[in-house]
C-alpha positions as protocol buffer text, in pm:
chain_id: "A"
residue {
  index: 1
  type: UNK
  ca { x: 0 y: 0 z: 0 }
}
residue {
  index: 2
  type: UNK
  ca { x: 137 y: 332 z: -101 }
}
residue {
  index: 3
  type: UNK
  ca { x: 91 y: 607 z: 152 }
}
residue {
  index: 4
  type: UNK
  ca { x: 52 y: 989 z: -38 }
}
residue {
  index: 5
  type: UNK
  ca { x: 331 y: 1199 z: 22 }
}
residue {
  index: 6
  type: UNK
  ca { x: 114 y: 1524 z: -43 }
}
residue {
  index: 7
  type: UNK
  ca { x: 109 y: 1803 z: 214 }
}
residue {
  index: 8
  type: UNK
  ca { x: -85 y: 1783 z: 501 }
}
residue {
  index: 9
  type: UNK
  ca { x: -409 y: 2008 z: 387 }
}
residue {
  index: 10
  type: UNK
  ca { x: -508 y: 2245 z: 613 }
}
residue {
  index: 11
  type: UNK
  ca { x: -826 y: 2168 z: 709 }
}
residue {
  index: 12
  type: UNK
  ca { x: -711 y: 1834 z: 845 }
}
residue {
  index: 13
  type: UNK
  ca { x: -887 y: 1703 z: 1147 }
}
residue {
  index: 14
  type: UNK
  ca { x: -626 y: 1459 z: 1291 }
}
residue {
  index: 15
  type: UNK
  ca { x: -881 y: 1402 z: 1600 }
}
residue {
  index: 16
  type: UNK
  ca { x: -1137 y: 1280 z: 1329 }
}
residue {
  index: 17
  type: UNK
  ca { x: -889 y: 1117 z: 1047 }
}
residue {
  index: 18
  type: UNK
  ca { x: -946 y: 735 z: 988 }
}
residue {
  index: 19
  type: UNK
  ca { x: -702 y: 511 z: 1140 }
}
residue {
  index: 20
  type: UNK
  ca { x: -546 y: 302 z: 806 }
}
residue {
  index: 21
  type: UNK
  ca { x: -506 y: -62 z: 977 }
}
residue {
  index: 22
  type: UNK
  ca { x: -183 y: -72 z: 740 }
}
residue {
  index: 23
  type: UNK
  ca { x: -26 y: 218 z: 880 }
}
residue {
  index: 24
  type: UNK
  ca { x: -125 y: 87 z: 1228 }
}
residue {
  index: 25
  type: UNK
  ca { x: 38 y: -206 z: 1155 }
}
residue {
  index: 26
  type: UNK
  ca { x: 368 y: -51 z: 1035 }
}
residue {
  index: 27
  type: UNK
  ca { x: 363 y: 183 z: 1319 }
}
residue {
  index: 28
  type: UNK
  ca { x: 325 y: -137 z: 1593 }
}
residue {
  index: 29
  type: UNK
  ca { x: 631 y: -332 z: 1397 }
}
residue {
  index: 30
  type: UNK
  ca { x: 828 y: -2 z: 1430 }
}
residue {
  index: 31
  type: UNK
  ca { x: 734 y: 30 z: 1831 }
}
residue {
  index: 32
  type: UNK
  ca { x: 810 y: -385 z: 1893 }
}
residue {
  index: 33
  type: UNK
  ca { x: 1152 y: -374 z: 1673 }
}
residue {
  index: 34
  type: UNK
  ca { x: 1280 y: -83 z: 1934 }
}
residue {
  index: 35
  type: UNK
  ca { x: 1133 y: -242 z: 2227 }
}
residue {
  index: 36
  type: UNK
  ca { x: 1357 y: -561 z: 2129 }
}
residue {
  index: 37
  type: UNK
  ca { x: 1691 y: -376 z: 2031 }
}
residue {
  index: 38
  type: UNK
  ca { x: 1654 y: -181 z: 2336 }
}
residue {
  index: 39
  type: UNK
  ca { x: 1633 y: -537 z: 2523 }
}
residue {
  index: 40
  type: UNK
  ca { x: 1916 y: -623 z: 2351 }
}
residue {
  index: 41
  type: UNK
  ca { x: 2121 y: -322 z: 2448 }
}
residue {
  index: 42
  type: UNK
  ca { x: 2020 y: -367 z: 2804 }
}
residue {
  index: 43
  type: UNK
  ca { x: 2187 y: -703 z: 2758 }
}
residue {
  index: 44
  type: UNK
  ca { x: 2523 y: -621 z: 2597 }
}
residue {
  index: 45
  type: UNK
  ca { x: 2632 y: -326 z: 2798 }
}
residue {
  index: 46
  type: UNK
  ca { x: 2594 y: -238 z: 3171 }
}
residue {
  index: 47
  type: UNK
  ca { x: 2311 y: 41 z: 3190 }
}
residue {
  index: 48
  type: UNK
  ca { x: 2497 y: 282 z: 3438 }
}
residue {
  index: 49
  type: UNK
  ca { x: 2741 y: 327 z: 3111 }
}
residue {
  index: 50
  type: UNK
  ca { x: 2491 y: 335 z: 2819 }
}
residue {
  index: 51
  type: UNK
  ca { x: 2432 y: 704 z: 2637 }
}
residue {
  index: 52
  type: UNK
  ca { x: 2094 y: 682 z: 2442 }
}
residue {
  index: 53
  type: UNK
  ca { x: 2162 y: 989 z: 2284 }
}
residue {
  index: 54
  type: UNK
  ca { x: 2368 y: 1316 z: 2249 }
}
residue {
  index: 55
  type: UNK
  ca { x: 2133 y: 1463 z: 2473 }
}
residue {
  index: 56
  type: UNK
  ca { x: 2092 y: 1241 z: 2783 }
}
residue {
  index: 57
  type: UNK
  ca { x: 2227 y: 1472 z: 3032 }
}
residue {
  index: 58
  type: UNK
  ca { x: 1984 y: 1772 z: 2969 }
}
residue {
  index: 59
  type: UNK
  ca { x: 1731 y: 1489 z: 2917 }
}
residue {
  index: 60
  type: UNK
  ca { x: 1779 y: 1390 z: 3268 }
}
residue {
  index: 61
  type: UNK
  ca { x: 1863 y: 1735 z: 3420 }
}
residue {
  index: 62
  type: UNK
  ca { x: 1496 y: 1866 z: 3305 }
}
residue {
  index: 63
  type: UNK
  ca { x: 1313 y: 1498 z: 3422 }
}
residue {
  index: 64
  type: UNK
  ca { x: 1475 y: 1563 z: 3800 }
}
residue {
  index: 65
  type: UNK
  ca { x: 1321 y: 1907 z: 3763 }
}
residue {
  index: 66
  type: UNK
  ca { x: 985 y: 1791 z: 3652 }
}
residue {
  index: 67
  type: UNK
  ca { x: 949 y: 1487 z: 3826 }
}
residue {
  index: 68
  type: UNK
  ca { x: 1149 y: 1496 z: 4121 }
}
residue {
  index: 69
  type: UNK
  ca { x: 946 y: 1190 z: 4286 }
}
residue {
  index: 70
  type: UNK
  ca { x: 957 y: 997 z: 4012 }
}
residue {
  index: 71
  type: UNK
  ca { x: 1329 y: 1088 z: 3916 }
}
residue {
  index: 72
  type: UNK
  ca { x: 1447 y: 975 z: 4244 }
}
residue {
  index: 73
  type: UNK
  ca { x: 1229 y: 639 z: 4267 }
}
residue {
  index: 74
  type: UNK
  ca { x: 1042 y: 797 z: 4569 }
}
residue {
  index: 75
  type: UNK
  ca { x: 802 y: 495 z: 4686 }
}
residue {
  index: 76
  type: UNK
  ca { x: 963 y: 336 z: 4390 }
}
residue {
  index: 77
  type: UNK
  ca { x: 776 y: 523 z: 4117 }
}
residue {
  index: 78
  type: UNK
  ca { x: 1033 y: 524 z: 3856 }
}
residue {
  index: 79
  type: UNK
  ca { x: 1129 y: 155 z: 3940 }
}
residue {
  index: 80
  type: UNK
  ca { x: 755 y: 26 z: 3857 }
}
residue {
  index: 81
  type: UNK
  ca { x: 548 y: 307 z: 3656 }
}
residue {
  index: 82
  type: UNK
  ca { x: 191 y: 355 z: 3758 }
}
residue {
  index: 83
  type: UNK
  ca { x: -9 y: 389 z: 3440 }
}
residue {
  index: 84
  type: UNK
  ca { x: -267 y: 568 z: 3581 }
}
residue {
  index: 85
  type: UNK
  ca { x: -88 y: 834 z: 3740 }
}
residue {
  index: 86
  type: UNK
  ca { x: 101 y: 884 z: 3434 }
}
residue {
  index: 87
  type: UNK
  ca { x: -159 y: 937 z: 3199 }
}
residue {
  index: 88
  type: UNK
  ca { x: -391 y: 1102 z: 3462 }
}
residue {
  index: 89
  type: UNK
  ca { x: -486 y: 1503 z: 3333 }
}
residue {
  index: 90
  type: UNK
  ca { x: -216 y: 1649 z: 3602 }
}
residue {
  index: 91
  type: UNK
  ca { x: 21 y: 1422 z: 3467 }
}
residue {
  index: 92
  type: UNK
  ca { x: -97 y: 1457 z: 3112 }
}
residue {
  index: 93
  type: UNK
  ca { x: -22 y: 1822 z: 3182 }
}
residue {
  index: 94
  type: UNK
  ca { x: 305 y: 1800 z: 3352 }
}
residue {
  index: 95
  type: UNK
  ca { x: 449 y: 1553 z: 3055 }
}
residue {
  index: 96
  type: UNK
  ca { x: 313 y: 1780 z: 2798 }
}
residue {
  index: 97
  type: UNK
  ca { x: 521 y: 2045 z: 2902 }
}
residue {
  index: 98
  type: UNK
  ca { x: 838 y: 1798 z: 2948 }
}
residue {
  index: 99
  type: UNK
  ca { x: 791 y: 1692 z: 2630 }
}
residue {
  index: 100
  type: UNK
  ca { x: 772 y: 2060 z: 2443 }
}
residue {
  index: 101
  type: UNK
  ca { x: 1116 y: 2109 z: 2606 }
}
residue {
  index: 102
  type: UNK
  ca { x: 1249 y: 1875 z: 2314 }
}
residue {
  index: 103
  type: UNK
  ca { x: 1051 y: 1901 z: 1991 }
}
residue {
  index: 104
  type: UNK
  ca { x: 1329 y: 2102 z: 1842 }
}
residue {
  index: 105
  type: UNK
  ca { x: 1626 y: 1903 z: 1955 }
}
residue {
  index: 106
  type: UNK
  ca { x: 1536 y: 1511 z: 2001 }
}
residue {
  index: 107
  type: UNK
  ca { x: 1455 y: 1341 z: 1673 }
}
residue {
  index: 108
  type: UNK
  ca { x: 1146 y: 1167 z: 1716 }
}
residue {
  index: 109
  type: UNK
  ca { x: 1052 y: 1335 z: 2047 }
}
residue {
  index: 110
  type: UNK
  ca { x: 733 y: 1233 z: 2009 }
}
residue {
  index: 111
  type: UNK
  ca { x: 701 y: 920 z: 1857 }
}
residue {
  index: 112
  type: UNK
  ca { x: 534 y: 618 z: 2015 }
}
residue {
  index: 113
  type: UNK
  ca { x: 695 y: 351 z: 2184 }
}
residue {
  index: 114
  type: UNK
  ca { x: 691 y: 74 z: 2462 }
}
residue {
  index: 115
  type: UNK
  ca { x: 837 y: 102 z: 2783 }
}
residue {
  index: 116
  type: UNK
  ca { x: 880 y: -170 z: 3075 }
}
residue {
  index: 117
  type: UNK
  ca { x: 629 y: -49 z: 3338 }
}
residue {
  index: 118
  type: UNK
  ca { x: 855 y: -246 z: 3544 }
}
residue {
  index: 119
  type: UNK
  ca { x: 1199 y: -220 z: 3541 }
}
residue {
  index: 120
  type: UNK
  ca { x: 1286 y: -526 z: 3678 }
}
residue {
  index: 121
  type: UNK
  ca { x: 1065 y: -718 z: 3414 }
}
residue {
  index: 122
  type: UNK
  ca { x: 1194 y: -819 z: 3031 }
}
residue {
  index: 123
  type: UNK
  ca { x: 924 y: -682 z: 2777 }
}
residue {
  index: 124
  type: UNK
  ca { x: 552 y: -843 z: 2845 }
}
residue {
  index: 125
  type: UNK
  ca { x: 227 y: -775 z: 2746 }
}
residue {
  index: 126
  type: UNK
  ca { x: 140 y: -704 z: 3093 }
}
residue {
  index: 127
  type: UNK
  ca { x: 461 y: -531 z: 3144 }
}
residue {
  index: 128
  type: UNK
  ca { x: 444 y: -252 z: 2861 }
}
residue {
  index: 129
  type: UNK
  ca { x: 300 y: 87 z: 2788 }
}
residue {
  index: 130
  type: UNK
  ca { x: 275 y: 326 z: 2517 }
}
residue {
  index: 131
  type: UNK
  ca { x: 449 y: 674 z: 2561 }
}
residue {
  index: 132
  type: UNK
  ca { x: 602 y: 899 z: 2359 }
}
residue {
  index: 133
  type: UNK
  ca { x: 981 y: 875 z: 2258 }
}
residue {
  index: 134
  type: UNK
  ca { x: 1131 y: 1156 z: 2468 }
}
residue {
  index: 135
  type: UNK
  ca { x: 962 y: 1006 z: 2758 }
}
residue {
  index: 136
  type: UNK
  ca { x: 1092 y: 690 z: 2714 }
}
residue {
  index: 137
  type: UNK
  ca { x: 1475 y: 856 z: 2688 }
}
residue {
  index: 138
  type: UNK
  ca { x: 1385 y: 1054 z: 3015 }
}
residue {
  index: 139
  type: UNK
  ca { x: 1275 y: 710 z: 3241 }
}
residue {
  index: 140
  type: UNK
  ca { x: 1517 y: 480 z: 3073 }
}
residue {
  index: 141
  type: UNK
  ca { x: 1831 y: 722 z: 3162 }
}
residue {
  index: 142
  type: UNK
  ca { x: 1703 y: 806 z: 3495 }
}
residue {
  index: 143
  type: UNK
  ca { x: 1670 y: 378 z: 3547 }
}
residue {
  index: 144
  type: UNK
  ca { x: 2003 y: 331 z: 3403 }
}
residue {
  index: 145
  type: UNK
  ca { x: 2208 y: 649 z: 3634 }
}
residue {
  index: 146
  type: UNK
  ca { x: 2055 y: 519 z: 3919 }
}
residue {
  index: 147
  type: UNK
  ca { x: 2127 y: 129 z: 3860 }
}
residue {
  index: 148
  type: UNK
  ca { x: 1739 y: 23 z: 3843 }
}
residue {
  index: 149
  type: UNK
  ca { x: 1818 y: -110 z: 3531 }
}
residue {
  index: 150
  type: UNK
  ca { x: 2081 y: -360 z: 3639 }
}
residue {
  index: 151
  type: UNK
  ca { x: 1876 y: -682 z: 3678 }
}
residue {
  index: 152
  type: UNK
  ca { x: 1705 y: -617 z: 3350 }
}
residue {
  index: 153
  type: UNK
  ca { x: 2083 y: -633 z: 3237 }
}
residue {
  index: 154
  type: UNK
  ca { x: 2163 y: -981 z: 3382 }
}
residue {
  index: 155
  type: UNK
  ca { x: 1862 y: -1106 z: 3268 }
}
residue {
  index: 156
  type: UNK
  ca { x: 1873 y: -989 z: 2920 }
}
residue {
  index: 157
  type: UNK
  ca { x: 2236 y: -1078 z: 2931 }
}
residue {
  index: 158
  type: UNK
  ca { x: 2097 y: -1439 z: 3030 }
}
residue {
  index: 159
  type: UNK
  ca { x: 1878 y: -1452 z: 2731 }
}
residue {
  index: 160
  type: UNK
  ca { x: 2116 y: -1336 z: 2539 }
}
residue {
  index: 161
  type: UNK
  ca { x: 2369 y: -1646 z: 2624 }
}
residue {
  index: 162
  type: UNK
  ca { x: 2081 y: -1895 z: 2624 }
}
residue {
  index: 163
  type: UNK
  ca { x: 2023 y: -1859 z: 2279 }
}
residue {
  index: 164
  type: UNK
  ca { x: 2385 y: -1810 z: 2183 }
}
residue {
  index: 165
  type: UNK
  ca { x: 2395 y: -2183 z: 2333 }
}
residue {
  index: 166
  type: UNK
  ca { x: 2089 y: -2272 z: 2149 }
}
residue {
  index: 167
  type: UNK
  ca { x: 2253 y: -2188 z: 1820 }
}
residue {
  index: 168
  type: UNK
  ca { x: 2519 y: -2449 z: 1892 }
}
């Protein structure tokens, strides 16, 4: 299926546009292929010294200013993500305004992708979210820098040599 390349008419009502199940479809392949290479980083090099991007220090700077509870695990919020609280209208709000911080330096600030609710848990269905790009950078470097991130990395890192064994 080709997809137009035309301009984006003006009168477009992107609240009210039809959702094309192949362009769905693309977009979830997209979302699962990062989730899994991100796995995959997680298991080939200790998260404490992983860089995500060129960025990850004002990235992180601005999240401990937003989110100060959540940037320093407080009641172990950034360890296991409450859905709910995330995507409630305060914090709706408060991420908006995170995420504006980026839109003209982060490429694909605002993309969609999957995020462990639980950082202590591979990729599940039960265990994933949707959120945008730039907050996935902001709670993925926070969990790395403060070492919530390190069993993930031995057990993606045990995965990793199970199926190296597996391939003989």
């Amino acid at each position: 299926m080709d997809i137009p390349s035309d301009p984006i008419p003006k009168n477009f009502d992107a609240a009210n546009a039809p959702n094309l199940p192949e362009i769905e479809k693309q977009f979830a392949v997209r979302c699962i292929e990062q989730a899994e290479t991100y796995w995959n980083l997680l298991g080939a090099k200790k998260p404490s010294n992983m860089k995500l991007t060129k960025y990850d220090d004002e990235i992180f700077k601005a999240f401990q200013e937003a989110f100060p509870d959540m940037a320093s695990n407080k009641d172990g919020k950034l360890q296991k993500i409450d859905e709910a609280v995330l995507k409630s209208p305060e914090g709706k709000e408060a991420w908006r305004k995170y995420i504006k911080l980026f839109e003209s330096t982060v490429t694909d600030y605002n993309f969609g992708t999957l995020i462990r609710t639980n950082s202590l848990e591979d990729y599940t269905e039960k265990n994933t979210m949707f959120i945008t790009r730039i907050q996935f950078y902001a709670i993925e470097i926070c969990r790395n820098r403060l070492g919530l991130n390190d069993h993930a990395h031995q057990l993606a890192k045990k995965e990793w040599k199970a199926k190296q064994a597996k391939l003989g």
